[in-house]
C-alpha positions as CSV (number, residue, x, y, z in Angstrom):
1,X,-27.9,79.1,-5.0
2,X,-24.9,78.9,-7.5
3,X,-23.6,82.0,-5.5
4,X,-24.0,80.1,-2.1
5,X,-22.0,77.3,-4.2
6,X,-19.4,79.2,-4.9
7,X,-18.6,80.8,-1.1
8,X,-19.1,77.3,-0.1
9,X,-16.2,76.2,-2.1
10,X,-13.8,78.9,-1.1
11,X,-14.4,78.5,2.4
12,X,-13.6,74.7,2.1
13,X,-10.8,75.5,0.3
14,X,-9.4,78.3,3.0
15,X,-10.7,75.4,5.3
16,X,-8.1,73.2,3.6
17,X,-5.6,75.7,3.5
18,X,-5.6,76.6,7.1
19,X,-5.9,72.9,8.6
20,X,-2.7,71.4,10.0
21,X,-4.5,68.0,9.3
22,X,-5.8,68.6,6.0
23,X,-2.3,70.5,4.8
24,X,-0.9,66.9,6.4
25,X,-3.1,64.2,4.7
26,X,-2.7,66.0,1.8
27,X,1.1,66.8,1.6
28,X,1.8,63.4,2.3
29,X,-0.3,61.7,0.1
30,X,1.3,63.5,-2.9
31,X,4.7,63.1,-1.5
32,X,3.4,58.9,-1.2
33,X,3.1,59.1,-5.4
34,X,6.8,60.0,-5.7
35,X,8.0,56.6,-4.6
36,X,5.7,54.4,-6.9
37,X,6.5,57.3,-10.0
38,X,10.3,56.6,-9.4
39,X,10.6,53.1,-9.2
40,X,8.7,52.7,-12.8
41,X,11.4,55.7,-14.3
42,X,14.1,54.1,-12.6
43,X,13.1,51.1,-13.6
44,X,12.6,52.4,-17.4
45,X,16.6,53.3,-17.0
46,X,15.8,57.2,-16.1
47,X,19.4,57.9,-13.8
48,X,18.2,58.8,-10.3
49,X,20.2,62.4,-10.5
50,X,18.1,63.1,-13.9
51,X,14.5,62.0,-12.8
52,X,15.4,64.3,-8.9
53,X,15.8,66.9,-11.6
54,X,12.3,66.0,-13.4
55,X,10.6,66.8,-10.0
56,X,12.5,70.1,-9.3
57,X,11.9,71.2,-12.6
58,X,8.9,70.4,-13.7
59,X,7.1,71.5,-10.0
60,X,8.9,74.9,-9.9
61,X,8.4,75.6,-13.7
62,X,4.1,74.9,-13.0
63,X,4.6,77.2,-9.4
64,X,6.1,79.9,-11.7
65,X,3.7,80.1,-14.4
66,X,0.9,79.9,-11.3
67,X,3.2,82.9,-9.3
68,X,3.4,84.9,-12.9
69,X,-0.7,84.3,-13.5
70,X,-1.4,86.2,-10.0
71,X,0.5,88.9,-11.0
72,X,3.2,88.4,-8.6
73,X,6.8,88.0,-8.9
74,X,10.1,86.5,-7.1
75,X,11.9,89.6,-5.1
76,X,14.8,88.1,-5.2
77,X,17.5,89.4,-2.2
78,X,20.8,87.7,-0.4
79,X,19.0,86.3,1.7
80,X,16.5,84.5,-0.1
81,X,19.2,83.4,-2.5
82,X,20.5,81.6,0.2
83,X,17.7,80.2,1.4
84,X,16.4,79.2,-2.2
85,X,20.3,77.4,-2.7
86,X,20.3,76.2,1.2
87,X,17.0,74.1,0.9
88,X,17.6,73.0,-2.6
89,X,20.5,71.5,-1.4
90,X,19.4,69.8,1.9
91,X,15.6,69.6,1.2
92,X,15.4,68.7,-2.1
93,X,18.4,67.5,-4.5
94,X,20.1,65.3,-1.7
95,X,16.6,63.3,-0.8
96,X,15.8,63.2,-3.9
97,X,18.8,61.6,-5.2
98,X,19.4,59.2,-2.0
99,X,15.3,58.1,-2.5
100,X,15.7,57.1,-6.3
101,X,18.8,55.5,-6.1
102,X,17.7,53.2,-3.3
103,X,14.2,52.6,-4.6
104,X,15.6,50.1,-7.2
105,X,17.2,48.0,-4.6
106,X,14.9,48.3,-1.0
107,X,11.3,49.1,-3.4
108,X,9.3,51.5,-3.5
109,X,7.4,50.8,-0.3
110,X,10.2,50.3,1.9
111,X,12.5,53.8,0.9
112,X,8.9,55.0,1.6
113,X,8.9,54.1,5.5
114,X,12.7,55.5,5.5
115,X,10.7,58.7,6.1
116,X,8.4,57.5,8.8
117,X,12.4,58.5,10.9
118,X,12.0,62.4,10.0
119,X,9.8,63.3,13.0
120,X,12.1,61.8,15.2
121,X,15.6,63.8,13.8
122,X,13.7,66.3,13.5
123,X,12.3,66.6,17.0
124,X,15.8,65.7,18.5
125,X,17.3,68.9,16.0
126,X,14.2,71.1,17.9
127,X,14.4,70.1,21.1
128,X,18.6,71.3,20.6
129,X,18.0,74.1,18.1
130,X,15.2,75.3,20.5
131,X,12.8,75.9,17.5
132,X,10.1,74.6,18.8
133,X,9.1,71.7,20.7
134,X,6.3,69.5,21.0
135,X,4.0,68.7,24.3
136,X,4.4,65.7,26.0
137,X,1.9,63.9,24.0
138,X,3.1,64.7,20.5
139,X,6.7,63.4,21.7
140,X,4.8,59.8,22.9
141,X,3.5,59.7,19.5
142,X,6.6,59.9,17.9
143,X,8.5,57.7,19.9
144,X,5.2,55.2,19.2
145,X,6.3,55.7,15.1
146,X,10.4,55.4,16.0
147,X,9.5,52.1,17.4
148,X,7.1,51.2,14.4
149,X,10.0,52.4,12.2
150,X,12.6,50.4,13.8
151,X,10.9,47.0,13.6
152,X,9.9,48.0,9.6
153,X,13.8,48.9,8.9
154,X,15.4,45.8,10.3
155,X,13.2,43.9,7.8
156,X,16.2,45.3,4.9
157,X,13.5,45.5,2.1
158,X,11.2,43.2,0.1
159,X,10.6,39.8,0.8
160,X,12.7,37.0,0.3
161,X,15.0,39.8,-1.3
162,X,16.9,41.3,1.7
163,X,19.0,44.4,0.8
164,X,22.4,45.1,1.4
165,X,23.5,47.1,4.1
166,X,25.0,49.6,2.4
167,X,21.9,50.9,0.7
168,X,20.1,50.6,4.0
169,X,21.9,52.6,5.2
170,X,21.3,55.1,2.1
171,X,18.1,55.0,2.6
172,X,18.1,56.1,6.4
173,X,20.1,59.0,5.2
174,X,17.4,60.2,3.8
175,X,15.5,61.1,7.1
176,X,18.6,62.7,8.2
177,X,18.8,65.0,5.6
178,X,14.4,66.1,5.2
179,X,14.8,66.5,9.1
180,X,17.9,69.4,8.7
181,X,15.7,71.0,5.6
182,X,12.8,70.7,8.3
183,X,14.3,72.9,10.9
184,X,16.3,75.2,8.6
185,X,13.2,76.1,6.6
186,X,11.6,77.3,9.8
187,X,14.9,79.0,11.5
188,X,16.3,81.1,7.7
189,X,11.7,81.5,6.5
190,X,12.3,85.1,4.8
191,X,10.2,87.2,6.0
192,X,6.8,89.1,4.0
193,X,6.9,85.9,1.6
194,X,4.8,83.3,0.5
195,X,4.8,79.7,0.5
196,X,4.5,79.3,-3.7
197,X,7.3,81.8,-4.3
198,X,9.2,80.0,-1.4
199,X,8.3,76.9,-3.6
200,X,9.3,78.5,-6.8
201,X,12.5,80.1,-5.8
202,X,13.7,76.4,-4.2
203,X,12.7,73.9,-6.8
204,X,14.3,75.9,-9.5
205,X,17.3,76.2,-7.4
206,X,17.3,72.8,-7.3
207,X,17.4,72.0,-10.6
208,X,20.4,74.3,-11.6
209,X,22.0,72.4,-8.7
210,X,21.0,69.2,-10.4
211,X,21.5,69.6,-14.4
212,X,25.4,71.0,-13.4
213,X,25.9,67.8,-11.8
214,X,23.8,65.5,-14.4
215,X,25.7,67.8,-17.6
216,X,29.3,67.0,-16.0
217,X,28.9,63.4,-15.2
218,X,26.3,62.0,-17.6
219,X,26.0,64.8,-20.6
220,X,22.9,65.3,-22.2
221,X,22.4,61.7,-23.3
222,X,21.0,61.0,-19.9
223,X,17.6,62.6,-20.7
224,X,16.8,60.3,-23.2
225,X,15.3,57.3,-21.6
226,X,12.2,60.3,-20.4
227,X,11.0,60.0,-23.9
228,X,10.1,56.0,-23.2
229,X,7.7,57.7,-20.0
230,X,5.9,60.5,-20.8
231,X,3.2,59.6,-19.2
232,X,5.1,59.3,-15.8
233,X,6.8,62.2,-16.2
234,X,3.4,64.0,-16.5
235,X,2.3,62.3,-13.5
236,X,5.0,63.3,-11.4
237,X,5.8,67.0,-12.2
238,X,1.7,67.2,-11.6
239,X,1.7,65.7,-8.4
240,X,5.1,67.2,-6.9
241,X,3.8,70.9,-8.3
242,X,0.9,70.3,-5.9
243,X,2.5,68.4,-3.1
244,X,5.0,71.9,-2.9
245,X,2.2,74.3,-3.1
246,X,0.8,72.8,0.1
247,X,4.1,72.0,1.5
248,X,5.4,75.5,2.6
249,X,1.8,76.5,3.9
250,X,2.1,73.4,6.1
251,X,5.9,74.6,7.6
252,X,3.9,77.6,8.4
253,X,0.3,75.9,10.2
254,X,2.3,72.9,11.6
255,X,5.8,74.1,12.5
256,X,8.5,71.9,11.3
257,X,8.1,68.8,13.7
258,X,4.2,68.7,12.2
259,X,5.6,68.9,9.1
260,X,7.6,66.3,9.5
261,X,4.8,63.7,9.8
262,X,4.2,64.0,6.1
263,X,6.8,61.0,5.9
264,X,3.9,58.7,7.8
265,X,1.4,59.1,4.8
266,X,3.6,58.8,1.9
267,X,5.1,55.6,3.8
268,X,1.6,54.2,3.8
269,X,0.9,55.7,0.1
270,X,4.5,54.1,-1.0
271,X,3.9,51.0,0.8
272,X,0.2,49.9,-0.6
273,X,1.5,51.6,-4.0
274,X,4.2,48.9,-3.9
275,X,2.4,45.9,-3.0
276,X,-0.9,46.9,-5.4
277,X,0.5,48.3,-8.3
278,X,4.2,47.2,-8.2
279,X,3.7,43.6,-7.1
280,X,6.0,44.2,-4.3
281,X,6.0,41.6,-1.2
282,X,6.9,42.7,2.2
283,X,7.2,40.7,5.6
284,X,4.3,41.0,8.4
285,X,6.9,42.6,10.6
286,X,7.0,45.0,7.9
287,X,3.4,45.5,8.1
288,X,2.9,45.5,11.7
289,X,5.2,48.4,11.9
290,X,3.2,50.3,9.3
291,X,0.5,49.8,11.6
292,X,2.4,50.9,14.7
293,X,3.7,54.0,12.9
294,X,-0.4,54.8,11.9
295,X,-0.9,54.8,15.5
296,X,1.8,57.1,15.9
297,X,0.3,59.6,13.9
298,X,-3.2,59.3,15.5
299,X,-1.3,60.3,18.7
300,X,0.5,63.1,17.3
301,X,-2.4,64.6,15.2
302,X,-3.9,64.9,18.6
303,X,-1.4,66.5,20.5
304,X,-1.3,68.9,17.6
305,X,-4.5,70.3,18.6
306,X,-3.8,70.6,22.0
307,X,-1.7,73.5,24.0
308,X,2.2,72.8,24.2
């Protein structure tokens, strides 16, 4: 019986791992705890630029002690340099630092929905890089979440608290630059390697690419307010080392316009995160476009499953 136990564990878990959905929900979800994570750093006077750093970090420091455990190592080459430097930059330290310097100002929930816009820049970058291109279904479904986006954005943020346009337009930024890490993550994928030491190699990439530019501008003085949230910072580089080590095997199951859905979840995670947790208030338009954009992903989840 404890045998039977144990095969039934690993198959769910290669169940897990090989499911577009799964891969999705989960992805997403961790990617939702980012926002809620940030807001309370930020808001504890952790610079944006220093806790982006805390997530490279901290997820490709676990990924590398988990790589090293297997008894595997990072084969390093020039072109997985560049493609470790490439995605730090667009993927990772550029998002990272556009989504915590907004959050203080839009909330967590609402720089959440800013990536409820990546399937659609990304689909419009596939569609022209010819990478690969959904059926007619998937692109109804994310038209439906575009439109579910659009009524969300023109909301400009919490309540009785509307932003200014300038970090508005920060915060679509964002989708701009997750949807070019989305297709050049599938176009530059090296081949014979993995998704944790793609992971690895990216994060830690990262986060050279992030204490250079924290070291000139703020000095080491700027990791000082971590030590009033240790707690958080525990939370977070736990979460984002898992989100990552289902992220890459997603790029792989889904293709990059999937992938891109993993903005819907952690829009929904960041949004009920806000409002529960963080005593945030948003408009029903805002909510009704959450809604809208859930539908969207119904539609596209389906269309996933069937033939393009």
């Amino acid at each position: 019986m404890l045998a039977k136990g144990r095969t039934t564990g690993l198959d769910q878990k290669k169940i897990l791992w090989d499911s577009a959905l799964g891969l999705l929900i989960v992805t997403g979800g961790l990617l939702g705890l980012t926002l809620p994570f940030g807001k309370l750093a930020t808001a504890a006077g952790v610079p944006a630029m220093v806790w982006a750093f805390v997530i490279s970090f901290g997820a490709g420091g676990v990924l590398l002690c988990v790589l090293l455990a297997r008894g595997q190592r990072i084969r390093l080459s020039a072109h997985k340099l560049r493609y470790f430097f490439v995605t730090a930059a667009v993927s990772y330290a550029v998002p990272n630092l556009l989504m915590f310097s907004a959050i203080p100002h839009l909330g967590a929930g609402y720089t959440g929905i800013m990536f409820t816009l990546s399937p659609v820049i990304t689909l419009v970058f596939s569609i022209l890089l010819r990478v690969r291109r959904p059926n007619l279904l998937g692109i109804i479904g994310i038209a439906v979440g575009f439109v579910g986006a659009v009524m969300v954005a023109v909301t400009r943020g919490e309540a009785g608290q509307p932003a200014d346009l300038f970090w508005v337009v920060m915060g679509l930024l964002i989708p701009v630059s997750l949807a070019a890490g989305n297709i050049y993550r599938t176009v530059d994928w090296p081949q014979d390697t993995g998704p944790i030491e793609l992971a690895v190699g990216s994060h830690l990439a990262a986060a050279t690419l992030l204490l250079a530019g924290i070291l000139a501008l703020f000095g080491v003085r700027a990791f000082v307010p971590l030590g009033g949230v240790p707690l958080v910072v525990v939370g977070q580089v736990a979460s984002a080392a898992a989100m990552f080590a289902f992220f890459f095997r997603l790029q792989a199951v889904g293709g990059p316009v999937y992938l891109s859905q993993i903005g819907y979840v952690a829009a929904a995670v960041g949004l009920f995160a806000g409002t529960i947790f963080l005593g945030e208030h948003y408009r029903l338009l805002t909510w009704a476009g959450a809604v809208i954009i859930t539908i969207g992903v119904v539609i596209t989840t389906r269309a996933q499953s069937q033939k393009a």
